[in-house]
KENU-360530 format. One line per 8 residues: number of its first residue (from 1); their letters; for each residue z, y, x of C-alpha. Coordinates in pm, whole numbers, plus 32768, in hexadecimal, padded with zeros to 4 digits. Each point is the difference from the previous one (the first is absolute). Layout:
KENU-360530
NUM	A	Z:Y:X | ...
//
This chain:
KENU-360530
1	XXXXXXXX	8000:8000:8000 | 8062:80DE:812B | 7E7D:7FD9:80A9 | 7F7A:800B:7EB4 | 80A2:8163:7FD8 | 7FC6:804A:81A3 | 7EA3:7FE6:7FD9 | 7FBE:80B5:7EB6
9	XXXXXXXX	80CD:811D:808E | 7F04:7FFD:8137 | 7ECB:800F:7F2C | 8067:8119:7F52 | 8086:80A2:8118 | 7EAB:7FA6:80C6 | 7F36:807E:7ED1 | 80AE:8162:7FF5
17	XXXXXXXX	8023:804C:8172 | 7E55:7FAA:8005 | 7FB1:80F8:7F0D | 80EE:80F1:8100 | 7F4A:7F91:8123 | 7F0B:8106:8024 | 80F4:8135:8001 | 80D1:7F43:80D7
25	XXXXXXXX	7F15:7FD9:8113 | 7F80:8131:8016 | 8189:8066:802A | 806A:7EFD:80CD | 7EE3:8007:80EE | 7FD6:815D:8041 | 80CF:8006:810C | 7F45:7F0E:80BF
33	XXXXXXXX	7ECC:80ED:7FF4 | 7F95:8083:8146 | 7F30:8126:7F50 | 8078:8121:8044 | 7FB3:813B:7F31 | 7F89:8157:80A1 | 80D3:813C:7FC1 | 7EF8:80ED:7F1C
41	XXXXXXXX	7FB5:8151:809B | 805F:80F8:7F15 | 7F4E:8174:8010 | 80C1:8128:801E | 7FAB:8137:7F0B | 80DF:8129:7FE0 | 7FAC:7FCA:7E7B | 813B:7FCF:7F33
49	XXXXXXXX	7FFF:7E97:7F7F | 7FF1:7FDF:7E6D | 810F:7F4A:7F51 | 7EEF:7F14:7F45 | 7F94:7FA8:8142 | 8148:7F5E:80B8 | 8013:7E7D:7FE6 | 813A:7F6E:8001
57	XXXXXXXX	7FFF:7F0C:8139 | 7FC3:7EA6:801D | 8158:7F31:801F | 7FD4:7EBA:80A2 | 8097:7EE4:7F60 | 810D:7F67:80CF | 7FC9:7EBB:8099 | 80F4:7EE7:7F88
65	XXXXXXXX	8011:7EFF:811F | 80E7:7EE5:7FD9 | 806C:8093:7EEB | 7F1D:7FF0:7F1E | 807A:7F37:7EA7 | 7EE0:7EED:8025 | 807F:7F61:8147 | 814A:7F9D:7ED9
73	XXXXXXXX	7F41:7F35:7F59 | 7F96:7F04:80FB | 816B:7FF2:808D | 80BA:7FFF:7EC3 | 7F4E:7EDC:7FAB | 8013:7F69:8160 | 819F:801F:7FD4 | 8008:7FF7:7E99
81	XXXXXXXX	7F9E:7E7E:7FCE | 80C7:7F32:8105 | 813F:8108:7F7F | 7FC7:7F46:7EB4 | 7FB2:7EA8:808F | 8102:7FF9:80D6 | 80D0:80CA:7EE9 | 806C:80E5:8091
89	XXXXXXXX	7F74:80FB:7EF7 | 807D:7F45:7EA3 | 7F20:8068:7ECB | 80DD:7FB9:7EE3 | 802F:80F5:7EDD | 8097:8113:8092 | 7EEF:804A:812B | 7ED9:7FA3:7F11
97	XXXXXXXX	80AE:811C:7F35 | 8015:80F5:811D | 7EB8:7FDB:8046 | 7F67:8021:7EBB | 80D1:815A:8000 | 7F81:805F:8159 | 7E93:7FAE:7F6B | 8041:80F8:7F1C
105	XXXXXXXX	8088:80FC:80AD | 7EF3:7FDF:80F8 | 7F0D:802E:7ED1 | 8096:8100:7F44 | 802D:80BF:814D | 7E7E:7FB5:8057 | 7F3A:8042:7EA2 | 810D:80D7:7F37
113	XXXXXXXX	8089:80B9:8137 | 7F25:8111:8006 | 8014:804F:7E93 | 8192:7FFB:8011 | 7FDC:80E9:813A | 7EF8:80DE:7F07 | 80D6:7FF3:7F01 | 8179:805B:80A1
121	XXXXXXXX	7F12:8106:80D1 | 7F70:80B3:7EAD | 8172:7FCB:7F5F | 809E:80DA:8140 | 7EEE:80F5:7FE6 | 8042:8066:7EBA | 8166:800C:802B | 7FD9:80D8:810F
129	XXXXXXXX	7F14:80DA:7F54 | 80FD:8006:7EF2 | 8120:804E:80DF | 7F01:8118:80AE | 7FE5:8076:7E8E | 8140:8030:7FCA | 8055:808F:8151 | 7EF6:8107:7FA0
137	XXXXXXXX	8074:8047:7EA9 | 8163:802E:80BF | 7F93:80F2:811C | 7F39:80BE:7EDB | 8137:8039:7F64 | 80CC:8054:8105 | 7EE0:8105:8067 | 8026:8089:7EB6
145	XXXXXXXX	814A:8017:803B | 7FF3:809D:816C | 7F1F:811A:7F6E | 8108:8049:7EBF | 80FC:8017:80EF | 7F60:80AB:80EB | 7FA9:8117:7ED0 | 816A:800D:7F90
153	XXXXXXXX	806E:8004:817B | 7F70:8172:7FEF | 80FA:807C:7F1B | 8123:7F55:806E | 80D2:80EC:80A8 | 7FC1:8140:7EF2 | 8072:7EDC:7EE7 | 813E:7FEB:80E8
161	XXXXXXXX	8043:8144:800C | 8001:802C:7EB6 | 80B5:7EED:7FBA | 8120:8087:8118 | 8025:812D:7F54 | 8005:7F70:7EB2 | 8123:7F1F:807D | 809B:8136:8061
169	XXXXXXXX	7FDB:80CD:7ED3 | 808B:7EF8:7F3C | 8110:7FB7:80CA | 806A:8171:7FE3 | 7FF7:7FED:7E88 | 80E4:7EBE:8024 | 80F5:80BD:80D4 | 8016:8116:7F11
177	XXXXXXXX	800B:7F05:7EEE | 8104:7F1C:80A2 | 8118:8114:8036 | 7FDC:802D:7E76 | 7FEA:7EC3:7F82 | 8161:7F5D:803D | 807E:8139:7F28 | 7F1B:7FA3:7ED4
185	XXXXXXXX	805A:7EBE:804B | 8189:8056:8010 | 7FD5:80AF:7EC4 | 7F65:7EE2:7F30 | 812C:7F2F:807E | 80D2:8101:7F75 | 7F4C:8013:7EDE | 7FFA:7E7B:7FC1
193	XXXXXXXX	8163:800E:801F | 8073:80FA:7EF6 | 7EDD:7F43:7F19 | 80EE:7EC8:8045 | 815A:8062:7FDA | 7F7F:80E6:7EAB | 7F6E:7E7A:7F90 | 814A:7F5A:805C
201	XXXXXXXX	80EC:8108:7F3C | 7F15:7FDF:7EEB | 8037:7EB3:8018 | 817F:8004:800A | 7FE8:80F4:7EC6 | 7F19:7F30:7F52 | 80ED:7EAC:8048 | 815C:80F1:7FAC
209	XXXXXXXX	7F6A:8078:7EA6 | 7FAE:7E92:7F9D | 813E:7F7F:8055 | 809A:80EF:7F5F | 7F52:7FE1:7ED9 | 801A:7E96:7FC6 | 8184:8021:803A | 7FF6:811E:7EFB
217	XXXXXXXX	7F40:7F0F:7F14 | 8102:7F10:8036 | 8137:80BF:7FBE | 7F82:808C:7ECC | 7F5F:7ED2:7F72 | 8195:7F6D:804E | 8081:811A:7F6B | 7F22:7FCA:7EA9
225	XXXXXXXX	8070:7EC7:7FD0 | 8146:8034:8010 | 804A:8142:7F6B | 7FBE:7FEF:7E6D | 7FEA:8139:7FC0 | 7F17:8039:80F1 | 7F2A:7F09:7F42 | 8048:80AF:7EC6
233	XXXXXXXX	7F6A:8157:8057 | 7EF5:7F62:80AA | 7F9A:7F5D:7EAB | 8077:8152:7F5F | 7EFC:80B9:80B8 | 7ED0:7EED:7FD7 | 804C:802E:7E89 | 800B:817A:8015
241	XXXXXXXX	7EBE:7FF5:80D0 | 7F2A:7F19:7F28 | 8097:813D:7EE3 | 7F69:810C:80E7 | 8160:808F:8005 | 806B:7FC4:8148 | 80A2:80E8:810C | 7FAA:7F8C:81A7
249	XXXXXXXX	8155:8048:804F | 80A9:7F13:7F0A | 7F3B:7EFD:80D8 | 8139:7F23:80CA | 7F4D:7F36:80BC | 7F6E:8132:80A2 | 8141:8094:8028 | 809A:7EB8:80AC
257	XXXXXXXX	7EC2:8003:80DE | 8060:8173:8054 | 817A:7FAD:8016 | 7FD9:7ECE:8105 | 7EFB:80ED:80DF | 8133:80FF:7FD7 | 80EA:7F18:8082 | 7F21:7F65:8112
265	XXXXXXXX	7FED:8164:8089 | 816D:804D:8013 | 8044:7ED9:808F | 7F07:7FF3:8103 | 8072:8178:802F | 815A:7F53:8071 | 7F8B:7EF4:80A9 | 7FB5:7FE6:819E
273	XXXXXXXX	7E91:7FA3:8039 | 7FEA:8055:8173 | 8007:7E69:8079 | 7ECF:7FF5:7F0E | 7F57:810E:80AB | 803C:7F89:8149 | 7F62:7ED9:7F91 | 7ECC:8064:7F73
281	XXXXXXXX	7FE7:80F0:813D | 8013:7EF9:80CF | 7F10:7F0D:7F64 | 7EF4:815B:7FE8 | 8028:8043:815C | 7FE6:7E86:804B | 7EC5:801C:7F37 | 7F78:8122:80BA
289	XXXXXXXX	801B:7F99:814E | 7F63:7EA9:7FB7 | 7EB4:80F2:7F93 | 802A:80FF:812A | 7FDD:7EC5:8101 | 7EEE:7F39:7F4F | 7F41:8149:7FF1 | 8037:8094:813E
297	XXXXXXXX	80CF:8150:7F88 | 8087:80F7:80CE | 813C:8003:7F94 | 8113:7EFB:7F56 | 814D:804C:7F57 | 8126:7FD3:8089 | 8173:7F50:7F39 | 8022:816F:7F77
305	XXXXXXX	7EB2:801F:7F54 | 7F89:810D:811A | 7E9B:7FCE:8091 | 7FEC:7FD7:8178 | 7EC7:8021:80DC | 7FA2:7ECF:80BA | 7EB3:806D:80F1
//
C-alpha cells in the first residue's frame, strides 16, 4: 500500500514539476552562461528628461541555489519512505489529520492568499481613509475654532476692563449697602418681636376670658338650680316677655352674671398674682430666645425680660 501510494505521489509530482521545467531552466541555468552583456552607451544632451520618458529599471530576479523548493521534493521522498518503513514516521489518525490540515493551509495560503491579502488591504484602506476623515473633520473644527478665538482674543482685555470696574462699582454699592443693612435687619427683628409678644398676650387674654367665662357659666347655672326664687323670676320674666311687658333689668340671670364678674374682680383685686406673672414671663422670654437663636437675632432677653445684644 505504501509503494502503491510512493509511486502515485511521484507521478504527480513528476507531472507538475515537467510542466515547470521550462521556467526553471532558464532560472537555474543562467548562471552557467558565459555570455556576457555589454554596458549600452548612453548620449548626453543638456535637454531636461520628460517624466513619460523614465523607465523604471530592470530588477533581476534573484538566483535560488540550493535553495530552491524543487530540490524538497526528491529528498523528502528519498527520507520520507524508509522513515515509514522502518516506522519511524507512524501514519495513524492523528498525522494523516495534520497533514490534511497542512494541505489546506498550504492551499488556502496558495489560491485564496492573495484575495485575503486584497481584501484585509482594501478593509485597512478604508479605515484609514475613514480615520483621515475624521481627523479632517476634527482639525476643521478646531480651525474654526482657532479663528473664533482668535476674533474674540481682540477684545479681550477692553471686556476686562470693563468687567474690573464693574466689579468695583458694585462692590462700592455693597459697601454702602452693607453698613445699612444690619440696621434694617435689626429693626425687622425688633419688629418681629413686638408682633410676637402682642400675639402671645392676645393669646393669654383670649385663654383668661374663656376660662372665665365657662367658670361664670358654671356658678350661675349652680346657683339656678339651687336658688327657687331665682327660678321663679326667671319664669316670671319669660311670661312677662312672651306679654311684651317686660323690663331688662328685672332679668336675674343677668344680674347674677353681673354679680359673679363683680365678685371675681374684687377678689382678684385682693389677691397676689405676681408668682403667675413671673411665670408667664418666664415661659415668654423662654419663648423668645428659642426664636432669637434659630433666627440669628441680634439680641436675646435676659431672666428680667431686658434685651441684650449678642454681636
Amino acid at each position: 500500500m505504501f509503494r502503491l501510494a510512493a509511486s502515485t505521489a511521484v507521478k504527480r509530482v513528476s507531472t507538475g514539476a515537467s510542466r515547470r521545467l521550462p521556467a526553471i531552466s532558464q532560472t537555474a541555468f543562467k548562471g552557467s552562461s558565459t555570455i556576457e552583456i555589454a554596458p549600452q552607451a548612453q548620449l548626453f544632451h543638456a535637454t531636461a528628461r520628460r517624466e513619460e520618458e523614465a523607465k523604471p529599471a530592470e530588477v533581476e530576479e534573484e538566483k535560488s541555489g540550493w535553495w530552491d523548493p524543487l530540490y524538497a521534493i526528491p529528498l523528502g521522498f528519498t527520507f520520507a519512505i524508509p522513515a515509514i518503513h522502518n516506522e519511524f514516521f507512524i501514519v495513524n489518525e492523528e498525522t494523516q489529520l495534520t497533514g490534511v490540515f497542512l494541505l489546506f493551509c498550504v492551499i488556502v495560503y496558495t489560491q485564496a492568499g492573495e484575495m485575503i491579502h486584497k481584501g484585509l488591504v482594501e478593509k485597512a484602506d478604508q479605515m484609514l481613509a475613514d480615520q483621515n476623515e475624521l481627523e479632517d473633520a476634527v482639525i476643521e473644527c478646531l480651525e474654526d475654532l482657532y479663528q473664533d478665538i482668535d476674533k474674540l482674543s481682540g477684545t479681550l482685555v477692553s471686556d476686562f476692563e470693563a468687567i474690573s470696574q464693574a466689579t468695583e462699582a458694585t462692590y462700592a454699592k455693597l459697601n454702602a449697602a452693607g453698613a445699612i443693612k444690619p440696621q434694617y435687619d435689626f429693626k425687622a427683628q425688633v419688629e418681629r418681636v413686638l408682633h410676637l409678644i402682642e400675639q402671645e398676650e392676645t393669646n393669654v387674654k383670649e385663654k383668661a376670658k374663656g376660662d372665665l367665662m365657662a367658670e361664670a357659666t358654671t356658678a350661675v347655672s349652680d346657683k339656678f338650680l339651687s336658688d327657687k326664687a331665682m327660678q321663679k323670676a326667671s319664669m316670671d320674666l319669660a311670661l312677662a316677655k312672651l306679654k311684651g311687658t317686660a323690663k331688662p333689668a328685672d332679668d336675674p340671670v343677668k344680674n347674677a352674671f353681673i354679680q359673679f364678674f363683680k365678685d371675681k374682680a374684687a377678689s382678684a383685686a385682693k389677691a397676689d398674682d405676681s408668682a403667675e406673672m413671673i411665670a408667664q414671663r418666664e415661659a415668654m422670654v423662654a419663648k423668645l430666645n428659642g426664636i432669637a437663636k434659630t433666627e440669628g437675632f441680634f439680641f436675646e432677653f435676659g431672666a428680667d425680660g431686658k434685651p441684650k445684644m449678642v454681636v
